[in-house]
C-alpha positions as CSV (number, residue, x, y, z in Angstrom):
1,X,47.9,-74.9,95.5
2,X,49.1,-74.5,99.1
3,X,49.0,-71.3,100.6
4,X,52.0,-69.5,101.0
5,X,53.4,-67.4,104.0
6,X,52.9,-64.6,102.5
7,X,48.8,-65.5,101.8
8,X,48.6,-66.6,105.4
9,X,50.1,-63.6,106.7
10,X,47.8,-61.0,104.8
11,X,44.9,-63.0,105.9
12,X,45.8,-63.1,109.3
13,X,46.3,-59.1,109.3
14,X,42.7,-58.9,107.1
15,X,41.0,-60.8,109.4
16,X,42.6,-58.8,112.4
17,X,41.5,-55.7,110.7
18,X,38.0,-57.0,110.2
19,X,37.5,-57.5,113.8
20,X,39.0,-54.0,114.5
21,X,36.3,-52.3,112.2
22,X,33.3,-54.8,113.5
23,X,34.1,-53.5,117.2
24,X,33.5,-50.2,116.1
25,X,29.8,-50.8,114.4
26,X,31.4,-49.7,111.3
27,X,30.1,-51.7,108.3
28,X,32.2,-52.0,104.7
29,X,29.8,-49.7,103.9
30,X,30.1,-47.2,106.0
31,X,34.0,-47.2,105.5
32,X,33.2,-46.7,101.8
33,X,31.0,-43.4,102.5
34,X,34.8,-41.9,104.4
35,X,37.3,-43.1,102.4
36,X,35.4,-44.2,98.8
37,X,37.5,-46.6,98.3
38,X,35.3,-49.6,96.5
39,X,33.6,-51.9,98.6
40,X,35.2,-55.0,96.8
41,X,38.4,-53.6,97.6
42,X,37.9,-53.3,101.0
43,X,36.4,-56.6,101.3
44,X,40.1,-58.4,99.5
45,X,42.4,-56.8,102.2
46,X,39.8,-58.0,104.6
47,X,40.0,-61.6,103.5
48,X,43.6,-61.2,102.0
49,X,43.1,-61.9,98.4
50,X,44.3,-59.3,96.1
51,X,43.2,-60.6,92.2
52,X,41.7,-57.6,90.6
53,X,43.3,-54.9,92.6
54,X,45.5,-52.2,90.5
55,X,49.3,-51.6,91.1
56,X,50.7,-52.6,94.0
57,X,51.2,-48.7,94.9
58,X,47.5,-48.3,95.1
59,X,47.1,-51.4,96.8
60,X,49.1,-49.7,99.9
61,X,47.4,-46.8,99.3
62,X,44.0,-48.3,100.3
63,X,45.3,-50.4,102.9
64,X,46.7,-47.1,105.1
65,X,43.4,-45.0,104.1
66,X,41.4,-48.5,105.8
67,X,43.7,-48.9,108.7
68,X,43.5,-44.9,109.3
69,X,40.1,-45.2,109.3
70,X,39.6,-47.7,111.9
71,X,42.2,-46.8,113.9
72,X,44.7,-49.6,113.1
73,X,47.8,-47.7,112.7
74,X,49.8,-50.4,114.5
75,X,49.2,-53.1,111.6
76,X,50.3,-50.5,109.0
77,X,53.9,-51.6,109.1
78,X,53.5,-55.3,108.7
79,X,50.6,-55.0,105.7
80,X,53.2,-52.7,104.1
81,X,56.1,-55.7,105.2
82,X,53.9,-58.8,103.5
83,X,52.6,-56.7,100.8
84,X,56.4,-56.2,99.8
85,X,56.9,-59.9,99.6
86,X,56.5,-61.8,96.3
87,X,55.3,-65.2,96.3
88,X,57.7,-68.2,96.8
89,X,58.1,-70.0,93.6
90,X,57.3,-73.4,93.1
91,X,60.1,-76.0,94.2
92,X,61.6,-77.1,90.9
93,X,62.7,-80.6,90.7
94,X,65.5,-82.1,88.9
95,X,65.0,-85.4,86.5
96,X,65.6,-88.4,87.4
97,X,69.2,-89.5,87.0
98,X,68.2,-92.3,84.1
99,X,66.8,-89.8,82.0
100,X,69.6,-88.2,81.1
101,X,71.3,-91.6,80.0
102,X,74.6,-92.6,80.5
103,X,77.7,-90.6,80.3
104,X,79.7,-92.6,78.0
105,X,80.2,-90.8,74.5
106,X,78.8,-92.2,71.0
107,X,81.2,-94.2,69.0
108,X,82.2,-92.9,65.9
109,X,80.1,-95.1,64.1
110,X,77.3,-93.5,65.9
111,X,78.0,-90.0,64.8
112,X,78.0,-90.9,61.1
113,X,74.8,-92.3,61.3
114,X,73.9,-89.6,63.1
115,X,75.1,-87.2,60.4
116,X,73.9,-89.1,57.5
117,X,70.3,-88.9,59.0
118,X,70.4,-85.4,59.3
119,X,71.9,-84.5,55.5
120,X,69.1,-86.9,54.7
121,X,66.1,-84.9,56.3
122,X,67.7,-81.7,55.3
123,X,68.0,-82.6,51.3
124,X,64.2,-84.5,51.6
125,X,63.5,-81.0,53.2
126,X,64.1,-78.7,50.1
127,X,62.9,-81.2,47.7
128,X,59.7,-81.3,49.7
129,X,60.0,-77.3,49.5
130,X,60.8,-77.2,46.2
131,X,58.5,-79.1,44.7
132,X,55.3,-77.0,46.6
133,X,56.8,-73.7,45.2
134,X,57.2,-75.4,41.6
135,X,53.5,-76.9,42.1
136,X,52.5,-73.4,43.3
137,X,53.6,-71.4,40.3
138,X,52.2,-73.9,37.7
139,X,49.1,-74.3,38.8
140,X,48.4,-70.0,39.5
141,X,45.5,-68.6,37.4
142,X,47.8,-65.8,36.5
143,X,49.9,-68.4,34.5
144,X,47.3,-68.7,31.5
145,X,46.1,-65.4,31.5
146,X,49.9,-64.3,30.7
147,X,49.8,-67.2,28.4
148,X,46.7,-65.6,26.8
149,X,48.2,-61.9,26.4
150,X,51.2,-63.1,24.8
151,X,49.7,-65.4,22.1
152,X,47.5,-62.1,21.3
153,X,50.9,-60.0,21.0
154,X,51.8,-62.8,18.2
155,X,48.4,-62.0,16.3
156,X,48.4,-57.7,16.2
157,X,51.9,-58.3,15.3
158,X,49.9,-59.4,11.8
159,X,48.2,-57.9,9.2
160,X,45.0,-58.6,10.9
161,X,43.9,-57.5,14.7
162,X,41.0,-59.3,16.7
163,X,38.2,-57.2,18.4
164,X,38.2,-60.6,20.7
165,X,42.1,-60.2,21.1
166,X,41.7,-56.5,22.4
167,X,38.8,-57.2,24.7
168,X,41.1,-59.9,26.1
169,X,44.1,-57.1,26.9
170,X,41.6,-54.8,28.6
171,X,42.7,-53.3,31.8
172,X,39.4,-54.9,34.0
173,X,39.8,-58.5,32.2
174,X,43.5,-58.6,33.0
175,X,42.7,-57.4,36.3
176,X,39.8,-59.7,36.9
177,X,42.1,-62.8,37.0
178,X,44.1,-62.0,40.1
179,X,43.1,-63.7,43.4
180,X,41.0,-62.4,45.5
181,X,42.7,-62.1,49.3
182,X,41.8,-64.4,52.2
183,X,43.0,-62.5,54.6
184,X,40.4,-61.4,57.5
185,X,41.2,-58.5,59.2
186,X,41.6,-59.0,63.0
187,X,39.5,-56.9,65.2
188,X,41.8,-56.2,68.3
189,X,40.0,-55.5,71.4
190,X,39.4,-52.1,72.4
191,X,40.6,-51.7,75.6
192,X,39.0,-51.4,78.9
193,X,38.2,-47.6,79.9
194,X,39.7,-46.9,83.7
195,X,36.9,-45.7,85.6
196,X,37.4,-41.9,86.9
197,X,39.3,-41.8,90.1
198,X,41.1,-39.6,92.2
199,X,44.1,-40.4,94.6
200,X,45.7,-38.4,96.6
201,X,48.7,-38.6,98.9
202,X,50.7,-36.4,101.6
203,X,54.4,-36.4,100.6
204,X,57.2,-35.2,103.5
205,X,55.1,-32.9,105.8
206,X,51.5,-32.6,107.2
207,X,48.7,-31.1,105.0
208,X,45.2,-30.3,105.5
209,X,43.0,-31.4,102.8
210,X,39.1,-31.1,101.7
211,X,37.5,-33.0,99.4
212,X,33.8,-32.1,97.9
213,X,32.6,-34.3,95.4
214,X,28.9,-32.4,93.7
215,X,29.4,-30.3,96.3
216,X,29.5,-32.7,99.2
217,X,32.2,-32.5,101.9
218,X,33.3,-36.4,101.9
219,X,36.6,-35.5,103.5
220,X,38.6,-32.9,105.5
221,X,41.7,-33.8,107.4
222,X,45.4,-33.2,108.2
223,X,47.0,-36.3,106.2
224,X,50.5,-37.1,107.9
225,X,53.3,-37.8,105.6
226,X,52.6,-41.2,103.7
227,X,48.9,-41.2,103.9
228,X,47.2,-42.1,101.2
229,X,43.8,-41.7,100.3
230,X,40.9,-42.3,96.6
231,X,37.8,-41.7,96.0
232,X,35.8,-42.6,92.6
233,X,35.2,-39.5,90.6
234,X,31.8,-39.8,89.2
235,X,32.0,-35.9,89.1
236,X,34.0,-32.8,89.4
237,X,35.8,-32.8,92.6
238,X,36.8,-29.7,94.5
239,X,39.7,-29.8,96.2
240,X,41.5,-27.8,99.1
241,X,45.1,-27.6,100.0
242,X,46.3,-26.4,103.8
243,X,50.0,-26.8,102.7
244,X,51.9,-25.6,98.7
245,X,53.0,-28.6,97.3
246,X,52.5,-31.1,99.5
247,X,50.6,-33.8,98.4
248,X,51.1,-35.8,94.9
249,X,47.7,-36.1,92.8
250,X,46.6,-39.1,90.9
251,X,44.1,-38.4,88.5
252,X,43.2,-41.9,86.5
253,X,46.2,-43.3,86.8
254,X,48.0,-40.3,85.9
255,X,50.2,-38.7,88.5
256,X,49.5,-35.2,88.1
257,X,52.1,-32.0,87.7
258,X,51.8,-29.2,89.5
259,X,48.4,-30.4,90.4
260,X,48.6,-29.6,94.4
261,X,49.3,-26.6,96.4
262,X,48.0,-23.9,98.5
263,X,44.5,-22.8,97.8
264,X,41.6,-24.4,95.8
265,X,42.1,-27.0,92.4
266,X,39.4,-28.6,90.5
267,X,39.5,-32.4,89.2
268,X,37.6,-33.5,86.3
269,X,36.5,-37.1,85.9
270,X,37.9,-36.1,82.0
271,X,41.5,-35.8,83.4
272,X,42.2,-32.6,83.2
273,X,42.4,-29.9,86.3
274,X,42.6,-26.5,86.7
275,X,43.8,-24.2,89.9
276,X,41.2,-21.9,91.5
277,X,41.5,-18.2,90.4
């Protein structure tokens, strides 16, 4: 399938952004180790193929923490432009004129053919149906068993009473004649679990922010309003806030009430956080 503007846009900005980053002896590694934002990730904006990414709000998200880290600020604004664009669709074409027929309408003859064929199908339809549900019924194992329990109600009604005829009423012989069910029950897939990550992101004003992860200082900076910055969460992540309430938290997925403000908050890989005493 041809490549769309859109495709060779992004590429054109990736490989711009690759060249940026390969000036400054910086490997996809080494941008992993500042920002932690997957290697594989990096690589896609890089080469402007997106398939596997998340949402396209954490898509931007690791686009501005990649251009902030190699100093690429001016190409923010067009990723963010392309990145905003949906795919054209495919050109649709119309059918040939001849296959549509010609616009003259039936005769009337035509319509009463027409409508006898279709009374015709319709009543060869609920014979067809009837005669399955008729077959159906007759030919149940149910049908003799009933057959069985009411030609024994004819002989207690005697003088006489069969220890054959009661052994043939019994709950578990009665029982045993139903059908035994076909049906397989249908495993549904469990589903994928997310992997543990953290996302953070400065909302209308300047905030300085520190990140240890096992006790290792993997970030500290003043994030202007917009950035946007993750990090995998293999473990408890301590986090510190410059600034009350300025920054929104994404813990798995989840944004996060509450979750940011002046002072010291703790992110577990679990979901669940807690504020500093």
């Amino acid at each position: 399938m041809p490549a769309t503007d859109r495709d060779e846009a992004l590429r054109e900005l990736g490989r711009m952004a690759m060249e940026r980053r390969e000036d400054m002896g910086l490997s996809l590694e080494d941008i992993y180790e500042r920002t932690r934002v997957r290697v594989e990730f990096l690589r896609g904006i890089e080469q402007g193929t997106y398939q596997g990414f998340p949402d396209l709000v954490y898509i931007k998200g690791f686009v501005r923490t990649y251009l902030n880290v190699i100093g690429a600020d001016e190409l923010k604004d067009e990723f963010m432009s392309w990145l905003n664009k949906e795919s054209s669709p495919k050109e649709r074409r119309l059918p040939p004129a001849n296959v549509l027929g010609n616009t003259t309408s039936p005769t009337k003859g035509f319509k009463l053919a027409s409508h006898f064929w279709l009374f015709a199908v319709l009543f060869l339809t609920l014979i067809g149906s009837g005669s399955y549900v008729w077959y159906s019924w007759t030919n149940s194992p149910i049908i003799p068993r009933f057959d069985a329990t009411r030609q024994a109600g004819a002989m207690l009604s005697g003088d006489e009473s069969s220890p054959d005829v009661l052994q043939a009423l019994s709950q578990d012989n009665f029982l045993s004649v139903l059908p035994e069910s076909n049906v397989t029950p249908v495993n549904e897939p469990e589903p994928k679990p997310v992997s543990p990550y953290l996302h953070i992101r400065a909302d209308n004003t300047d905030v300085w922010v520190e990140v240890a992860i096992n006790e290792r200082v993997i970030f500290s900076r003043t994030m202007r309003p917009g950035t946007e910055v993750s990090w995998d969460l293999p473990a408890r992540a301590r986090v510190r806030y410059g600034r009350a309430n300025a920054a929104t938290v994404i813990l798995n997925g989840k944004e996060l009430a509450n979750a940011s403000g002046r002072g010291t908050y703790f992110y577990e890989p679990d979901g669940t956080f807690r504020r500093a005493q």
